[in-house]
N, C-alpha and C positions, 0 to 999 in steps of 0.2 A: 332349718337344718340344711345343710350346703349338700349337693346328688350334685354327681355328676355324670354325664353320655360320653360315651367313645364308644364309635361304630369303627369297625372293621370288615375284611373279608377271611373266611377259611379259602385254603387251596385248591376248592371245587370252585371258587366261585360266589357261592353264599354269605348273603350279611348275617352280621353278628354284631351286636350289639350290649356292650357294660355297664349297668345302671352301679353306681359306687354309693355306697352311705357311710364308708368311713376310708379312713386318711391311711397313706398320704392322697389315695385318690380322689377324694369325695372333694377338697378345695381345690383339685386340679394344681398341686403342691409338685404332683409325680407322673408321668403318663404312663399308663399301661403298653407292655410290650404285645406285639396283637399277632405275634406271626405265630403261623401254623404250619409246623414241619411235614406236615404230611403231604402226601401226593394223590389226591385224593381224585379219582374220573371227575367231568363234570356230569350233575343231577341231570336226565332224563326221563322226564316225565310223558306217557303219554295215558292220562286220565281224560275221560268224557262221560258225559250224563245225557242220559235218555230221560225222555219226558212219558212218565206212563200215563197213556189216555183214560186209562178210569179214574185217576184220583185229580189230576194235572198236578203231578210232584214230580221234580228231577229225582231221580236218581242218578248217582254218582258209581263211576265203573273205573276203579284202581287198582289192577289188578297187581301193579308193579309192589304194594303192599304187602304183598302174602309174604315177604322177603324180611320184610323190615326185624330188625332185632328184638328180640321172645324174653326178657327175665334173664337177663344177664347175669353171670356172680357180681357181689359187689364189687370183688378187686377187676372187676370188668366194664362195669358202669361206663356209660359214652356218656354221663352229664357230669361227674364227678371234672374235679380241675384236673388238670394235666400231671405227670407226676414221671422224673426221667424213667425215661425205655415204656412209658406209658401213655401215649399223645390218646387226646379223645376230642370230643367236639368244642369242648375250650379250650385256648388255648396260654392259658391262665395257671399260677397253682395256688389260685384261691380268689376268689369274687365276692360280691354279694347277691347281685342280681345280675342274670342272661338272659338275653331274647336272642333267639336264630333261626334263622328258617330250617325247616324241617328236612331233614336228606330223605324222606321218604313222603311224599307230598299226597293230600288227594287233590288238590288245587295249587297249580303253578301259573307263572306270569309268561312262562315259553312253553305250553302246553303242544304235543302233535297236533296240526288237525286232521279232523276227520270230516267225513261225506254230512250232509247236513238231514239227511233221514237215514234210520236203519232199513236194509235190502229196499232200497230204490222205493220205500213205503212211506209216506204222507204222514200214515198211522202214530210213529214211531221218529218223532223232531230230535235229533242231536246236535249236540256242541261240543267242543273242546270246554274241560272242566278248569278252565281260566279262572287266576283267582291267588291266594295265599295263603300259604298254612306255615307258623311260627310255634316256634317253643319256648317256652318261658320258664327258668330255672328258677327257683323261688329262695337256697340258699345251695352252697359249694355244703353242706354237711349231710353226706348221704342216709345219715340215722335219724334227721330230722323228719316234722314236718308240719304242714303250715299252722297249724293250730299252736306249735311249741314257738314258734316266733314271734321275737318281741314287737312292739310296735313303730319303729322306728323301721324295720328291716319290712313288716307287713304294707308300711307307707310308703314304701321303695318299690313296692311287689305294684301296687297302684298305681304309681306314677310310673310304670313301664307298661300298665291296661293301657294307659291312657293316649300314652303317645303313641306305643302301635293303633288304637283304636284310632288316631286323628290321621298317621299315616296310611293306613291299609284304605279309609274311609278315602283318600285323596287318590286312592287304583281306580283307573276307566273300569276296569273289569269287575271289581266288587261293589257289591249292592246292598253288604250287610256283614258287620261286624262282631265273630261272636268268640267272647273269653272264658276259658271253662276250666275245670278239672277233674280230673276224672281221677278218683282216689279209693283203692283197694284194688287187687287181682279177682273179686270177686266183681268189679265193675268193669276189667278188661285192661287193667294193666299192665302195660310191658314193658315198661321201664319202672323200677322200684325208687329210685331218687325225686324226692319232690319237688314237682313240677304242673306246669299247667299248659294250655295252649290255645292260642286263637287263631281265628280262622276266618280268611274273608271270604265269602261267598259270595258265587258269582249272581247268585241269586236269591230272592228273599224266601227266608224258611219257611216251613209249613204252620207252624206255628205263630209266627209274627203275621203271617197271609190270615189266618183265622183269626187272630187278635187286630188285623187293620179291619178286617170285615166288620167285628161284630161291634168294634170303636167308633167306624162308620155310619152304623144307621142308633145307636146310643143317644142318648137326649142328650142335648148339648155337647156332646164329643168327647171328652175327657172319664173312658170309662174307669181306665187304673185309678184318675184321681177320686172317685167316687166311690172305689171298693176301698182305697186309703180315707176314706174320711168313712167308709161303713164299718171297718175293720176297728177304726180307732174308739168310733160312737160307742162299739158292742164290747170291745175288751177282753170278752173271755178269752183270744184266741191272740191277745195281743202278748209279746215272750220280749220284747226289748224296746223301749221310747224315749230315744237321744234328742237334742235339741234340731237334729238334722236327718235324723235314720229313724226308720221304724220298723223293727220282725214282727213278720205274724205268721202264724200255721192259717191257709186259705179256708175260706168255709168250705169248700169240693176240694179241699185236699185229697189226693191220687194217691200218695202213698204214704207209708207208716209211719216214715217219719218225712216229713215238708216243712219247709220255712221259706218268705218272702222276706228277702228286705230291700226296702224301696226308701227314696231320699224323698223328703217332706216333698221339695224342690224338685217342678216338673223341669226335668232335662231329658234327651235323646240321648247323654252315653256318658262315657266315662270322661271322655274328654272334656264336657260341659261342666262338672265340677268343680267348684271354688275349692280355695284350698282349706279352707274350715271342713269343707265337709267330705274333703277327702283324707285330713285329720281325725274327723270321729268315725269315719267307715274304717281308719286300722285299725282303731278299738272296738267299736261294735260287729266286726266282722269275724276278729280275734274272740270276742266274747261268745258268738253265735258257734263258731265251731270247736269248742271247750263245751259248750253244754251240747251240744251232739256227739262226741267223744263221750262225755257221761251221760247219755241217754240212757245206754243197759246197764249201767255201773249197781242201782238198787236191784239187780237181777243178777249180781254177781261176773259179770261179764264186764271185763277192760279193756277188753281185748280190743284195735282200731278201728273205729265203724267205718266202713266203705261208703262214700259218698258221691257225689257230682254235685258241685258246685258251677253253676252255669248266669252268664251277666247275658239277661235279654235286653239288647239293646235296638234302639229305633232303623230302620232301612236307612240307607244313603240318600235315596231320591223322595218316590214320591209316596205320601203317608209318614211322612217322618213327625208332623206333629199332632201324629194320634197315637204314638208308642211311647211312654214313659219308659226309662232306666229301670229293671228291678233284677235284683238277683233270686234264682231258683235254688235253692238248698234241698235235695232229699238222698235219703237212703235207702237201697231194697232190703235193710234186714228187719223184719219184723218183729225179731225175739229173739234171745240170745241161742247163735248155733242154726238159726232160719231164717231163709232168704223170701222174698215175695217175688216168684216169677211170674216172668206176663205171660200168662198161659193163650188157651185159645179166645175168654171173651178180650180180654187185652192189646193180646196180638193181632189176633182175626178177623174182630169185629171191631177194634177202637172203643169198647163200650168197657169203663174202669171199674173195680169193686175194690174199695181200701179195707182192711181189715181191723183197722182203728178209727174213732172219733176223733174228729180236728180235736173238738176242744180241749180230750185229752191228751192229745200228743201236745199242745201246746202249755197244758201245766206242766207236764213233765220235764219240757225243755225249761220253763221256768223255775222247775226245782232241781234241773242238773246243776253240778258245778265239777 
C-alpha cells in the first residue's frame, strides 16, 4: 500500500510531519499545502533534571508546562485539522496521520542551560533537559479512537513509531526512545483527540536501567526471550499468538488489567521491524485493544477504558542488545466505576499489590470481544 512523508514547518519553527494513506496524497499524485498562517513566538524551553542521590534517577523539572492547554472544547481542539477563521497545530483540513513536535516540551534540542549542580552542591548533578518530545496524531476525526481504526490507517500510525523512532535514535542528545499513549482523563489527559507521543530521552529510564541490570547477570542474556518462550510453554496467560506477535498478561502482573505484546523476533525497536510483521502488529494490536475496551462489558460497563499503552524500547548506546521490543498495555480501572490507585505501599515504597490474578485477567481478555 503506497504512504507517503511530507515534513514541514509551523510558523514557530517546529517540524511537522504528514504520513498520507490515501489519495491524492498517498501516491504522491498531489502535494500537500503545508503553510501555517499563524504567527506563532518561537518555543522556549528551559527544562532541566536533577539527579536524586538516593535512588540515582533524573528527574525532569518543566515547569514551563503548568501552561500548556487543560481539555479544550471540541470546536477548540489544537489537534483537530484546520478549519477557516480556525487555524490550529495542523495546518491541513484533513490528514491521516501527524507527528510534530510538541509546543510545550519537557525535552527540547535548544534547552537553557543551567549550572551543572544545584546551590554550588556535588550532592545535586544537573543538566539541561536536552532531548525531544513529539506528538503523534493517530486520525483528523476527533470522536475517534484508536481501537475504532481500520487497519490500514493503524499501519500508517506504525510506520510514523518507526521512523521517528530511527530519527530521534540518530539525536546526540537521546539515549532512548519511548512511544506511548496515554488514553482517558482519568490517566491525565488533556487533550481529548486521539493521539499518542514520543519522547527521546536524554537518558535511559528507570525502568530499562533495572531491566539492563537484571538482563545482565541472567543466564545466557536474553531474559525477555526466555519469559517469551516461558509465557508461551505455560499458556494459561497467553490472550493472542500470530505468526509474529504474541500477548500475554505477565505472571507479576502489577495491575488489573496488563498485557505484553512482544514480536517472536528479537529486535531493539520499531524501526527494526520487517514489514510482515509490522503488518500483523496493525491487526494484533487493533485486536488487543478491542478486547480491553470490552474487558468490563460482562459487568455492564462500555463505557472507554482508560489506558496507557507504552512501546519499551532498547537504549541508543550501550545494552542495547539485552532489551527486546515489547509493548506495555494496562489500565488503573479495576471494576466498573473503580480505579486502582498507587497508594502508599505503591507510591512510597515501590512495593505492588494487584488486586486480580494474571491468569485471570488474561481469560477474560481472551473472552472479551
Amino acid at each position: 500500500m503506497s504512504r507517503h512523508r511530507t515534513c514541514t514547518r509551523l510558523s514557530d519553527g517546529r517540524e511537522l510531519i504528514y504520513f498520507d494513506d490515501t489519495e491524492p496524497y498517498a501516491s504522491g499524485a498531489a502535494v500537500r499545502e503545508c503553510h501555517d498562517g499563524r504567527q506563532l513566538p518561537a518555543v522556549r524551553t528551559a527544562s532541566s533534571m536533577r539527579l536524586d542521590p538516593l535512588t540515582g534517577e533524573w528527574v525532569t523539572i518543566a515547569a514551563h508546562r503548568m501552561d500548556r492547554t487543560h481539555l479544550p472544547a471540541a470546536d477548540s481542539c489544537p489537534l483537530c485539522p484546520t478549519r477557516s477563521g480556525r487555524p490550529t497545530e495542523i495546518p491541513a483540513d484533513d490528514y491521516d496521520v501527524v507527528v510534530f513536535e510538541n509546543r510545550f516540551p519537557s525535552f527540547a534540542e535548544d534547552v537553557t542551560p543551567v549550572p551543572a549542580v544545584v546551590d554550588g552542591t556535588a550532592l545535586w548533578p544537573q543538566a539541561p533537559a536536552a532531548g525531544r518530545c513529539e506528538m503523534v496524531c493517530f486520525t483528523s476525526d476527533h470522536d475517534c479512537s484508536f481501537a475504532t481504526l481500520d487497519a490500514r490507517r493503524a499501519r500508517t500510525v506504525i510506520e510514523a513509531w518507526a521512523d521517528r523512532t530511527a530519527a530521534l535514535s540518530g539525536l546526540d542528545s537521546v539515549a532512548q526512545v519511548f512511544c506511548f499513549e496515554n488514553r482517558g482523563e482519568e490517566i491525565g489527559v488533556t487533550l481529548r483527540h486521539p493521539h499518542g507521543q514520543i519522547y527521546g530521552y536524554p537518558f535511559v529510564t528507570p525502568r530499562t536501567t533495572q531491566l539492563l541490570a537484571r538482563a545482565a547477570v541472567h543466564p545466557g542474556g536474553d531474559l525477555l526471550g526466555d519469559v517469551l518462550d516461558a509465557e508461551r510453554r505455560a499458556g494459561s496467560r497467553v490472550v493472542i499468538d500470530g505468526e509474529h506477535w504474541i500477548a500475554f498478561v505477565p505472571a507479576a502482573a502489577r495491575w488489573p488489567v496488563e498485557v505484553h505484546l512482544v514480536p517472536h523476533r528479537a529486535v531493539p525497536d520499531l524501526a527494526a521491524l520487517h514489514d510482515a510483521e509490522r503488518d500483523e502488529l496493525a491487526v494484533c494490536y487493533l485486536d488487543l485493544l478491542r478486547r480491553v475496551e470490552a474487558f468490563f462489558a460482562d459487568e455492564g460497563d462500555t463505557s472507554p477504558v482508560p489506558y496507557i499503552a507504552a512501546w519499551q524500547q532498547a537504549p541508543v548506546g550501550d545494552g542495547r542488545e539485552l532489551v527486546r521490543l515489547h509493548l506495555q498495555l494496562f489500565s488503573l480501572r479495576r471494576a466498573p466505576g473503580k480505579l486502582k490507585y498507587l497508594a502508599g505501599s505503591e507510591s512510597a515504597a515501590g512495593a505492588w499489590i494487584n488486586d486480580e490474578v494474571p491468569e485471570r485477567i488474561a481469560a477474560r481478555l481472551r473472552d472479551a470481544r
